[in-house]
C-alpha positions as CSV (number, residue, x, y, z in Angstrom):
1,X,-20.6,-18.0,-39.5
2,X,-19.9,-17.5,-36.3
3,X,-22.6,-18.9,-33.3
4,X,-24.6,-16.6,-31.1
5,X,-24.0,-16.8,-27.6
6,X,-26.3,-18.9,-25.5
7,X,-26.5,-20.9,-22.2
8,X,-25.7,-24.3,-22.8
9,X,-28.3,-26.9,-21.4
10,X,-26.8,-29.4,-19.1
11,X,-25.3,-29.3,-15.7
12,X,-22.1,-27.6,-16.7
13,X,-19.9,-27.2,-13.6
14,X,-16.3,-25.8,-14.7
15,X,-16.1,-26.0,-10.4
16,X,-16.8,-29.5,-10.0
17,X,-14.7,-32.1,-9.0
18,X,-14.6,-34.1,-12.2
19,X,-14.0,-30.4,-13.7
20,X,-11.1,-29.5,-11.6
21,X,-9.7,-33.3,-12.2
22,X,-10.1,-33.2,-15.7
23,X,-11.9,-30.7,-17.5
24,X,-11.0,-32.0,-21.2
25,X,-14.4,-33.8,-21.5
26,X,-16.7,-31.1,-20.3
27,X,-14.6,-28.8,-22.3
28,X,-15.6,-30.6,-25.4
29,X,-19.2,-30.6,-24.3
30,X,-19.1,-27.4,-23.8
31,X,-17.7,-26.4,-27.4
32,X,-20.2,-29.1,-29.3
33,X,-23.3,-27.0,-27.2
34,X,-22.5,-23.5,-27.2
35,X,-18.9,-22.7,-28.3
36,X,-20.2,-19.4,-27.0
37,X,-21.8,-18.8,-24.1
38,X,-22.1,-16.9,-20.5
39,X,-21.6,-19.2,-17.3
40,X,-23.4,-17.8,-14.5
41,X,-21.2,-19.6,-12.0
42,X,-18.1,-17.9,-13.3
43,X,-19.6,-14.3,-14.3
44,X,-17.5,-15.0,-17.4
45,X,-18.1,-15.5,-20.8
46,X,-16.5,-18.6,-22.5
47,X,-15.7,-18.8,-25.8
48,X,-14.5,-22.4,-27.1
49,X,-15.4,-22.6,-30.6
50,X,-11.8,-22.3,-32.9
51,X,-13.5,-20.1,-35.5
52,X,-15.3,-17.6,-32.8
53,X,-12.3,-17.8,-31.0
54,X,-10.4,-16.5,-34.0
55,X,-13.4,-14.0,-34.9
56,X,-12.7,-12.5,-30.7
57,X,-9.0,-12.0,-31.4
58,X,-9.7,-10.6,-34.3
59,X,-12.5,-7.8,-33.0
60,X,-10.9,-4.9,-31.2
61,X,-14.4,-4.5,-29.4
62,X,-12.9,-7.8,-27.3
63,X,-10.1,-5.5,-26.2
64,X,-9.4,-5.5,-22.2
65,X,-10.7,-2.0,-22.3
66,X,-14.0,-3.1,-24.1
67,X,-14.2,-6.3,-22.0
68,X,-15.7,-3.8,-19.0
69,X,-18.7,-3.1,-21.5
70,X,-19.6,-6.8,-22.3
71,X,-22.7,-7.8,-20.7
72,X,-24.9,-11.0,-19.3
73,X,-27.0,-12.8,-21.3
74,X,-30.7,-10.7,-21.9
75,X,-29.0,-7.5,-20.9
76,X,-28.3,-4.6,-23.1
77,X,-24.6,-3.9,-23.8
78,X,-22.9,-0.8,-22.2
79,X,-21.6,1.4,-25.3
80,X,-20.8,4.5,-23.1
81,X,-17.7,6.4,-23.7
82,X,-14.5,4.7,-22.3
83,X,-13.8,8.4,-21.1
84,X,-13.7,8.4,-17.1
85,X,-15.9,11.4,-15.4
86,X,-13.9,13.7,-12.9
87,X,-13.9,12.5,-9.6
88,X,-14.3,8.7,-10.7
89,X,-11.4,5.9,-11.2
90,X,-8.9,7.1,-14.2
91,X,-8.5,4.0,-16.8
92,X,-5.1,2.2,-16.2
93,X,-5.3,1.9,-19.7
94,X,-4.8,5.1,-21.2
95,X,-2.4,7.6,-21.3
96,X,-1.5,9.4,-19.1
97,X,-2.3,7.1,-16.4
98,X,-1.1,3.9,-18.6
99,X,2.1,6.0,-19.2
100,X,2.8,6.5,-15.9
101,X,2.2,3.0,-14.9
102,X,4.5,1.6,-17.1
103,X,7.8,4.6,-16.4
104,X,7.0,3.2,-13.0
105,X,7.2,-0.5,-13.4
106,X,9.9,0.1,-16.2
107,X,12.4,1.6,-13.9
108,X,11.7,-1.4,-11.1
109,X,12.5,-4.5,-13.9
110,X,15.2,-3.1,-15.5
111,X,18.6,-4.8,-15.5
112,X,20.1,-2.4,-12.9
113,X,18.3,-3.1,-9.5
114,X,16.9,-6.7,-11.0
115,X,20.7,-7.7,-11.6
116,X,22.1,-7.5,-7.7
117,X,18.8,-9.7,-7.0
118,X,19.7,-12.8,-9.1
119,X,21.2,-14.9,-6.7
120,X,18.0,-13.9,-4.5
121,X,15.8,-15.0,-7.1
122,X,17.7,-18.0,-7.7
123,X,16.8,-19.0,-4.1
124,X,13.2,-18.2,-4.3
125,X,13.0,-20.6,-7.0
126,X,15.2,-23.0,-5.5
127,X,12.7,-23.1,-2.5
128,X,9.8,-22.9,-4.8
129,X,10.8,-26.8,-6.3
130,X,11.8,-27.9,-3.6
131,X,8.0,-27.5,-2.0
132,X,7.0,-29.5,-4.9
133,X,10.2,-31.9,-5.2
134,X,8.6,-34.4,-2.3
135,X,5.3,-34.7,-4.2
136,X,6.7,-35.5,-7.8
137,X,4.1,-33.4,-9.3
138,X,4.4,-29.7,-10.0
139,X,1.4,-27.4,-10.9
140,X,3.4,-24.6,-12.8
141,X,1.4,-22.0,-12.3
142,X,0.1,-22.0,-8.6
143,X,3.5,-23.7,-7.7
144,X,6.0,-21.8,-9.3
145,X,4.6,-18.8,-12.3
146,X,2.3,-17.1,-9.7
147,X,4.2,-17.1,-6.6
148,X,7.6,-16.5,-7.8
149,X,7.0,-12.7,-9.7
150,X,5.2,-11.7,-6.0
151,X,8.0,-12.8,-4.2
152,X,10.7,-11.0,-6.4
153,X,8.3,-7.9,-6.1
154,X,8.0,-8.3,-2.6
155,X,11.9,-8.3,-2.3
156,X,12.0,-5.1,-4.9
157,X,9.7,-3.2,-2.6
158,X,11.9,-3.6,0.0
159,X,10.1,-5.7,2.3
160,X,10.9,-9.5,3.6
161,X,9.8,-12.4,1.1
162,X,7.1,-13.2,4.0
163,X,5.0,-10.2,3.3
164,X,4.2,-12.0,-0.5
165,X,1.2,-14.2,1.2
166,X,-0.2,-10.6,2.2
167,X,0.7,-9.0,-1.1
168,X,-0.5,-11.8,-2.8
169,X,-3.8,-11.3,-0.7
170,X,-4.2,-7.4,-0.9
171,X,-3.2,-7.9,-5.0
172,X,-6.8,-10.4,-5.2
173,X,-8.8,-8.6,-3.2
174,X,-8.1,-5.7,-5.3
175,X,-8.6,-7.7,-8.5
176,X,-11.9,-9.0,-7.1
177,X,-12.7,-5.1,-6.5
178,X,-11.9,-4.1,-9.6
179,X,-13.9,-7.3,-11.6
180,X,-16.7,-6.4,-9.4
181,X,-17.2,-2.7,-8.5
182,X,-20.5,-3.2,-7.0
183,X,-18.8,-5.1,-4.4
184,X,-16.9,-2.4,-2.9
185,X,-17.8,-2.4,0.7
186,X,-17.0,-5.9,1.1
187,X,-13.9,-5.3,-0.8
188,X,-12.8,-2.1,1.1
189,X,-13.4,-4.7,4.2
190,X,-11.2,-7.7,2.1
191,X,-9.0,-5.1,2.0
192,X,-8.1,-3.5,5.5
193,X,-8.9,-7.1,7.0
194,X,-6.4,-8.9,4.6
């Protein structure tokens, strides 16, 4: 059986200090409380049980497209069509926008113009380690995973490897948008002030 979500009593803080240092023990608190459950702080839900975790993966109501619909603790869950109205945002996710998307991005990564670009992307990782080199410690994915695909995009789209700090900015702004449409003045500002 699989437990219903709750909010887990205790000062749980996936933000704090002792979190960020090591989160394994608050992690494990966490599961043993609520192995399912909505943290306020993050706007997310977690879900850190094994077998509910299983059950998620399993459930194609978890899919990104039904992740949209899920809703807060207390609230009623949005079961409206996935079908966008005319004149609002068309779904990435479905044809023929998703189609389009993907043609798009094909044609960038595909051996042809990625191929001349090697020894360029050699470089940019080169440089990436050798930030980290100094310190002896490496954070893969804010030090090397992350930064590197912007970079090589940046150098696709034709403009200097400099620009990735501002594409990197414009791309999480318009995340942020996107994760939290009611927040689209300050997002339209986030985005003509990044």
């Amino acid at each position: 059986m699989i437990a219903s979500p709750r909010t887990p009593t205790g000062p749980y803080s996936l933000k704090s200090a002792d979190a960020t240092h090591d989160p394994y023990p608050l992690y494990h608190a966490i599961r043993a409380c609520a192995p399912v459950y909505f943290d306020p702080q993050l706007e997310r839900w977690l879900i850190t049980g094994y077998r509910e975790v299983a059950s998620v993966l399993a459930d194609q109501r978890f899919s990104s497209k039904g992740a949209a619909r899920l809703s807060r603790p207390g609230q009623q869950a949005d079961h409206s069509s996935t079908h966008t109205e005319p004149g609002t945002q068309p779904d990435p996710e479905r044809p023929p926008v998703q189609t389009k998307l993907r043609n798009l991005v094909n044609r960038a990564f595909t051996p042809r113009p990625v191929d001349p670009l090697r020894p360029r992307i050699q470089e940019l990782t080169n440089g990436l380690l050798d930030k980290v080199q100094a310190s002896a410690e490496m954070e893969v994915s804010s030090d090397l995973a992350y930064p590197l695909p912007v970079a090589v995009i940046t150098v696709l789209l034709g403009a200097e490897v400099e620009m990735a700090k501002q594409l990197r900015r414009w791309t999480d702004t318009s995340v942020a948008c996107l994760a939290h449409p009611s927040q689209h003045q300050r997002c339209s500002t986030g985005l003509t002030a990044a």
